[in-house]
C-alpha positions in Angstrom: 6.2 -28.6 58.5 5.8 -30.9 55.3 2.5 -28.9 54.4 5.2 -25.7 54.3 7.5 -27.7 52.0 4.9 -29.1 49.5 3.3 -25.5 49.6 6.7 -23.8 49.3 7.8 -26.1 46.1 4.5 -25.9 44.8 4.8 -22.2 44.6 8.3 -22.3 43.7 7.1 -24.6 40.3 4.3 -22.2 39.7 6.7 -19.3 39.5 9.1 -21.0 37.6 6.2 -21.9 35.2 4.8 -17.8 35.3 8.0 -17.1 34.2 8.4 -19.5 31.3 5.1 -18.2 29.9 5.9 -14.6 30.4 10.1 -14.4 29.4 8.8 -13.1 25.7 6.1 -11.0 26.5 7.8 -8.9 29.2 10.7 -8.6 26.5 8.6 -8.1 24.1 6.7 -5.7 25.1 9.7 -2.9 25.5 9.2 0.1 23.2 11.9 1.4 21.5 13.2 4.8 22.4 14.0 5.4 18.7 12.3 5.0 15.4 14.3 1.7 14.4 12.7 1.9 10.7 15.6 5.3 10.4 18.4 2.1 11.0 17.0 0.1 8.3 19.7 -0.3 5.5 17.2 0.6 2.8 16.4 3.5 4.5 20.2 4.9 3.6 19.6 3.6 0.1 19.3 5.1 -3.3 19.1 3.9 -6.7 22.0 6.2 -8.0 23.8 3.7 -5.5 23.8 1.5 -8.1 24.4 3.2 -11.1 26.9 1.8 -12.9 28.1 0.9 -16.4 28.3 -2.9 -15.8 24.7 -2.1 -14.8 23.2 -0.6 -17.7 21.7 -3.9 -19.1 20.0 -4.9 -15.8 17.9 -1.4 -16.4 17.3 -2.5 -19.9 15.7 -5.6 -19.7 13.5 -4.3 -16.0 12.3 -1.2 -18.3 11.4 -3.8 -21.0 9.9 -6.2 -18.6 7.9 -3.9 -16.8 6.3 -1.9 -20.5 5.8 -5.4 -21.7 3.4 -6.4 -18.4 2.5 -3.1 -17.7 3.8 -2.5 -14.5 3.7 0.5 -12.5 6.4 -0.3 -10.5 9.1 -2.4 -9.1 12.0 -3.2 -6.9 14.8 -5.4 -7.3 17.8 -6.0 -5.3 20.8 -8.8 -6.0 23.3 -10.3 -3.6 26.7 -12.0 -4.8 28.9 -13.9 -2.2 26.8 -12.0 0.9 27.4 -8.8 -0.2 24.7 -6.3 -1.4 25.7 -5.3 -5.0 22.3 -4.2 -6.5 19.5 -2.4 -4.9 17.2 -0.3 -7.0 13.5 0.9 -7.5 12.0 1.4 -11.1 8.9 3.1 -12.2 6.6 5.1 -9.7 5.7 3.6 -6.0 2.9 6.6 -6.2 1.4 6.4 -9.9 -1.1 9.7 -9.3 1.9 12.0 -8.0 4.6 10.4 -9.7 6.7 9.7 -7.1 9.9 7.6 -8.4 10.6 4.0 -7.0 13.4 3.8 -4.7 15.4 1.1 -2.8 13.8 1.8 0.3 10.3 1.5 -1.0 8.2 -1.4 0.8 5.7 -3.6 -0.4 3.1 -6.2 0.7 5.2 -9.5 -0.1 2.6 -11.4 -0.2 3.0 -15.1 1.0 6.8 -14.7 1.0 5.4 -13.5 5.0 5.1 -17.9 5.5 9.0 -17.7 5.5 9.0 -15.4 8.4 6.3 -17.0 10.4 8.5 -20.2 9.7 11.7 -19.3 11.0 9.6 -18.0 14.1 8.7 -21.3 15.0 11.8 -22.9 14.7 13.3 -20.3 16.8 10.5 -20.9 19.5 11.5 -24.8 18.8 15.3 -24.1 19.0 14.7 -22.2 22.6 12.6 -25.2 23.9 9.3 -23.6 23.9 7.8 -26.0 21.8 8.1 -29.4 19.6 7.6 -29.6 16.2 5.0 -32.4 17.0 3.6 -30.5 19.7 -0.7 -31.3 19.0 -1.8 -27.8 18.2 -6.0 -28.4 19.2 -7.5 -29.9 22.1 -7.6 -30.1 26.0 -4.3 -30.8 25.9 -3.3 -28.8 22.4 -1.3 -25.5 22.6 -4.3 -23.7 21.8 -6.7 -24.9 24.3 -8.6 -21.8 24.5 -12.2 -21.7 25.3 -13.2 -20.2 21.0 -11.5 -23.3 19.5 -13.0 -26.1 21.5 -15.9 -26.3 19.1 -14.3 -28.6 17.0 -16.2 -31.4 14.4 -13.8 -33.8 13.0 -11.9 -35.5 15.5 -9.3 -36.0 13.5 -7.9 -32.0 13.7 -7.1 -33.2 17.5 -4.1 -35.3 15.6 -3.0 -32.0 14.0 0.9 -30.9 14.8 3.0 -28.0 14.5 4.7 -29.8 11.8 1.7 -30.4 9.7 1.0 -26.8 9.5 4.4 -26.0 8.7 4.3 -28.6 6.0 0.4 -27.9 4.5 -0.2 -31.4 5.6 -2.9 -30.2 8.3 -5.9 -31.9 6.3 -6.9 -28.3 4.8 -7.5 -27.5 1.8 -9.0 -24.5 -0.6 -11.5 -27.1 -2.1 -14.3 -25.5 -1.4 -12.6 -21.7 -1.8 -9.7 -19.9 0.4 -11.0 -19.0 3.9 -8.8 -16.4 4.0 -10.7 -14.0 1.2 -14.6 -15.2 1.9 -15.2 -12.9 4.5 -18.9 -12.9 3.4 -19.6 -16.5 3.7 -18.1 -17.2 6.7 -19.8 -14.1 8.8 -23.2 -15.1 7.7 -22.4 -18.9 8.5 -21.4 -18.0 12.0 -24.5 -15.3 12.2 -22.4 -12.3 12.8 -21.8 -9.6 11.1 -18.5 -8.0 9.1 -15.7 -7.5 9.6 -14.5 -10.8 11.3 -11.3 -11.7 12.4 -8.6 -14.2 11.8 -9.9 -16.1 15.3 -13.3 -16.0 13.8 -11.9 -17.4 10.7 -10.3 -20.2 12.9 -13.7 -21.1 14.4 -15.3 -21.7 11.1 -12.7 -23.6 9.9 -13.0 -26.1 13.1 -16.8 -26.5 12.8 -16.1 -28.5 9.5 -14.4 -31.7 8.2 -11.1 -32.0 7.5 -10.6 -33.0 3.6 -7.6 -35.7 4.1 -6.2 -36.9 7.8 -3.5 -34.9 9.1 0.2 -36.2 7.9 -1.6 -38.3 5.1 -1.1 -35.8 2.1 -0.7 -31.8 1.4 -2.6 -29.2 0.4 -1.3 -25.6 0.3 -3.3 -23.8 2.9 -3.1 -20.0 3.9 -4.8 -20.7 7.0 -2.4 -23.0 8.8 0.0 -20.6 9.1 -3.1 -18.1 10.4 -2.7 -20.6 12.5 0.7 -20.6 13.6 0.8 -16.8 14.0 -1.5 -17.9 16.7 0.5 -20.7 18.1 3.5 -18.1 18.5 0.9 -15.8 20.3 -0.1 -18.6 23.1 3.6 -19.5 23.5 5.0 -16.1 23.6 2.2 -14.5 25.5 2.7 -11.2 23.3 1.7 -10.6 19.8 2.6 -11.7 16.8 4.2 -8.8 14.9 6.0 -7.9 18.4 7.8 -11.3 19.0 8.9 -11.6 14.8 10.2 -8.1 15.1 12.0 -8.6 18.6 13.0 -11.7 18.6 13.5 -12.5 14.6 14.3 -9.6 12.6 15.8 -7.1 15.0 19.0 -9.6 15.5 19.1 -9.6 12.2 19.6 -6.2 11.8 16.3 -5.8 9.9 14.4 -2.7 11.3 11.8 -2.0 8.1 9.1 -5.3 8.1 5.6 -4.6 9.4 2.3 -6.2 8.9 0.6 -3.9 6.6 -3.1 -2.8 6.5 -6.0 -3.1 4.7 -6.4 0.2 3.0 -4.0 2.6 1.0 -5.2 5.2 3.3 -3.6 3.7 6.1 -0.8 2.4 4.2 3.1 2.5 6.4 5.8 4.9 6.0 8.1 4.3 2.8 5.0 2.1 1.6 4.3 1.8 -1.7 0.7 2.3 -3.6 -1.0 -0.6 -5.1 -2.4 -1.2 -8.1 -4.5 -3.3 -10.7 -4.9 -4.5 -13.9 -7.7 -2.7 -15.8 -10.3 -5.3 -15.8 -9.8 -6.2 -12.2 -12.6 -7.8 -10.5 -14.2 -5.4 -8.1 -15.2 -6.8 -4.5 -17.3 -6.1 -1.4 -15.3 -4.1 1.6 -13.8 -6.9 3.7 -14.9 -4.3 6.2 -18.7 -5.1 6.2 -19.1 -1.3 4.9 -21.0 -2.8 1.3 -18.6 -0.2 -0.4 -16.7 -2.4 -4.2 -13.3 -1.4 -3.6 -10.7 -2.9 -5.6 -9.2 -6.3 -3.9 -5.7 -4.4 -3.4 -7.2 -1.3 -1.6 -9.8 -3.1 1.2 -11.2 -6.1 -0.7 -8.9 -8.8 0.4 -8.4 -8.7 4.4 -4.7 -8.5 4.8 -4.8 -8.1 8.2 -6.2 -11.0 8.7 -3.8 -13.0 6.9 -0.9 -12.0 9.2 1.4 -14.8 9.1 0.4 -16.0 6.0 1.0 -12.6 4.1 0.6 -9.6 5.4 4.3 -8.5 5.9 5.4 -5.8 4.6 9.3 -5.2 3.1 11.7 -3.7 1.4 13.8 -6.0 -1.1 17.3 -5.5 0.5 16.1 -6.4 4.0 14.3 -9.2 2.3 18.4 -10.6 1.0 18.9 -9.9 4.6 16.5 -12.3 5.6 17.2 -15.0 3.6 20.9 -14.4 4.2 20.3 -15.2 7.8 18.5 -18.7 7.3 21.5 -20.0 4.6 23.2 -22.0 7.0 26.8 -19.8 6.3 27.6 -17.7 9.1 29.5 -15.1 6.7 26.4 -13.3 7.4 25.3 -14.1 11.1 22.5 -16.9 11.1 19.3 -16.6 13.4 19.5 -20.5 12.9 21.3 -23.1 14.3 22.6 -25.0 10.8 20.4 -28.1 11.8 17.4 -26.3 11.8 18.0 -24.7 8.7 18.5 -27.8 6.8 15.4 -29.2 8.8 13.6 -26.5 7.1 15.0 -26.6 3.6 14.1 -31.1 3.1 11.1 -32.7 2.5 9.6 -35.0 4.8 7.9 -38.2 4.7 4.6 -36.7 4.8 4.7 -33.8 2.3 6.2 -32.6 -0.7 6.6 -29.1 0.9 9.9 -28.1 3.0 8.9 -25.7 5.8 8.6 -21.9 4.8 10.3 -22.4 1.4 8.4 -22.7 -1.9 11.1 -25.4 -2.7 14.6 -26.6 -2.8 16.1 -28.2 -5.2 20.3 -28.6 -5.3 20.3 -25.9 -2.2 18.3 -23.5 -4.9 15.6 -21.9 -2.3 12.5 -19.9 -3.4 9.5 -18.6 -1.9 7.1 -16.9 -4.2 3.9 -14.8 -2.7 1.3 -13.4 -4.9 -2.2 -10.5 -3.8 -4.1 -8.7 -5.7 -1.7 -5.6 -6.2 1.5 -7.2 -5.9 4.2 -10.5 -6.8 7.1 -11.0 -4.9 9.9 -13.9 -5.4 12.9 -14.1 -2.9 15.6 -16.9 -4.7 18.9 -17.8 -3.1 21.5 -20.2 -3.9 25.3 -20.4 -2.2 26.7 -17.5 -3.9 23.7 -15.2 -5.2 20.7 -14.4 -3.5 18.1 -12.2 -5.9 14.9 -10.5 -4.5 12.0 -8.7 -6.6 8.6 -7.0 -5.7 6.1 -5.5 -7.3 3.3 -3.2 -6.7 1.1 -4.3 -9.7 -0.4 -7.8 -10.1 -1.4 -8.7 -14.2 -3.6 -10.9 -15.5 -2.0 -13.8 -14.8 -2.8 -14.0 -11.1 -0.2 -16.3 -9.2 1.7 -17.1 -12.3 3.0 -13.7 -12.6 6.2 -15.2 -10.1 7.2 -17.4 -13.0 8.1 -14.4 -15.5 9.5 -12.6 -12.7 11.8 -15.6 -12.5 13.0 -15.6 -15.7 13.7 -12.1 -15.5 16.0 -13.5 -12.7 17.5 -15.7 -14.8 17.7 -13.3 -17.7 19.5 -10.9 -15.3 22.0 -13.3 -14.1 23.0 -14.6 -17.3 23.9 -11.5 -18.9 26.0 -9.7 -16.0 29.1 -10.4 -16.9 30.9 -8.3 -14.1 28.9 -7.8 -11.0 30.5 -4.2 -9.2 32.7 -5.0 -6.0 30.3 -3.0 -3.7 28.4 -3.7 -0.5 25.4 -1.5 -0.2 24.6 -3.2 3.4 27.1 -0.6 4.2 25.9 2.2 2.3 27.4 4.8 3.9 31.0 3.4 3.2 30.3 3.4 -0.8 30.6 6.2 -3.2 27.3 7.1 -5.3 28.0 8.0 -8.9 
């Protein structure tokens, strides 16, 4: 009889246990009967949405920006007191068939994708799935698979969930970016291209850490790799499924996709992607020996996932960020706790979690690829995104001028247009 009971509550704990690990990816794993993409709001945007007089400036100084860089295209859409009241494309998202830019154009946005994988976790953290100093390596480490026990410094055993939110992992690009040295790191673990974001992981393990986890930071692309596959193990689905689902779907945000590699494969509403003209050529990412341009299957965006291989539209983009303010005007995916969890510093980094940086509740997150420079920027009463689907010469930097475009922008509106194009069907195009 007490062999029956033990069994029975054994059983009963191992259920219970089946069904913690398996809640998301049953969820998650539902296919929509519709094409939700049709529901996003800047699919039932146009620029003429926002022509108006009080306007006319704002395309002034974007047409002068974008001659002055020589960009081939760009999107740019403001918020004022949670309401959409600019959303508008400029230039050509197709160069060779010139096809204009509009507001429902979406773009690689580079590593403004961390935010996203960010507010994952801290939903996963919020539903008790995980701590934030949850050990992410090791026997007892949330990934404990078989591929990543081949580990060399014992000190990544001491690495949390917190560290890699924080770049304060022990990472570093010293010795190069592991995301975008495909090469190297196949013909170090004797296989051949392409390899994968797991493979890159392995790699990465088989070498020494460059500072002890917690003691410094060091921007790293590959911790949140990393954390893409942390929300994988804990979900039991993938990636791009459980953000979608569980993330931006509640948020009423139906257009963001990780993209692909190549412009052949390239999403619906998707823009083309382009260089400057003395652009480095590379080797296919692909293993295929082809030179291809960085943008167009040199750099492995797949791979990169959580650390920037979103794909999105600037409006949905305010949307986002309008959801992880901490103001419930527009419905927050966050308690208010987390949020300003995310948005401080902590003892151990210089870096708040997802954000570029905060400074008097000013937010930014800044991503840069070959091909494209996106900046999201909110504070309490504007919130401005801008994308673009040409990089120039200078690289990462690029975010700064886009910046002070923002700034320009801002300064010189003197009248922003009482409109909400969130709700575009209940405006009146001119």
């Amino acid at each position: 009889m007490k062999f029956r009971i033990t069994l029975g509550i054994i059983l009963l704990f191992s259920l219970i246990l089946f069904a913690r690990n398996t809640i998301y990816s049953t969820k998650g794993s539902e296919k929509p009967t519709t094409d939700l993409a049709l529901n996003s709001v800047s699919n039932r945007l146009y620029n003429n949405m926002s022509d108006y007089p009080e306007y006319n400036h704002i395309d002034k100084l974007v047409s002068r920006f974008m001659n002055r860089w020589e960009i081939c295209g760009l999107s740019l859409s403001i918020s004022k007191n949670k309401k959409l009241v600019f959303s508008k494309g400029y230039g050509y998202s197709d160069a060779e068939n010139k096809t204009e830019m509009q507001a429902f154009n979406i773009f690689r946005i580079a590593s403004v994708s961390k935010l996203i994988t960010a507010v994952a976790i801290m939903k996963l953290y919020e539903d008790g799935y995980l701590k934030l100093e949850d050990k992410v390596f090791g026997k007892f480490g949330i990934l404990n698979q078989t591929e990543f026990q081949n580990i060399k410094d014992k000190r990544t055993y001491n690495i949390t969930v917190e560290h890699l939110l924080r770049h304060s992992s022990g990472y570093s690009n010293r010795y190069g970016d592991p995301m975008f040295i495909p090469t190297i790191i196949s013909r170090k673990l004797n296989q051949e291209l392409p390899i994968n974001s797991d493979d890159i992981i392995r790699y990465m393990l088989s070498k020494k850490l460059h500072f002890s986890p917690g003691t410094s930071s060091s921007y790293s692309n590959l911790g949140y790799v990393i954390l893409e596959k942390v929300i994988e193990k804990i979900t039991n689905t993938d990636y791009e499924t459980y953000v979608q689902n569980y993330i931006l779907h509640p948020c009423g945000i139906f257009d963001m996709h990780l993209g692909k590699n190549k412009r052949i494969n390239k999403l619906k509403n998707e823009v083309n992607y382009y260089e400057q003209d003395n652009a480095i050529k590379v080797s296919a990412c692909n293993g295929t020996n082809r030179i291809v341009s960085k943008s167009n299957g040199g750099n492995d965006i797949e791979s990169l996932g959580g650390a920037g291989g979103w794909v999105a539209s600037t409006p949905e983009l305010i949307k986002f960020a309008l959801a992880i303010d901490g103001d419930d005007t527009f419905k927050d995916i966050l308690s208010g706790k987390s949020i300003e969890y995310m948005t401080n510093k902590s003892k151990f980094s210089s870096y708040p979690i997802g954000w570029s940086g905060n400074v008097n509740n000013l937010r930014w997150r800044s991503g840069s690829l070959a091909g494209t420079s996106a900046l999201l920027k909110y504070n309490d009463q504007m919130c401005f995104s801008i994308v673009t689907n040409e990089s120039t010469w200078r690289g990462s930097d690029f975010t700064n001028d886009l910046n002070r475009l923002l700034k320009q922008i801002q300064r010189t509106t003197r009248n922003w247009v009482d409109i909400n194009l969130f709700y575009p069907e209940d405006q009146t195009p001119i």
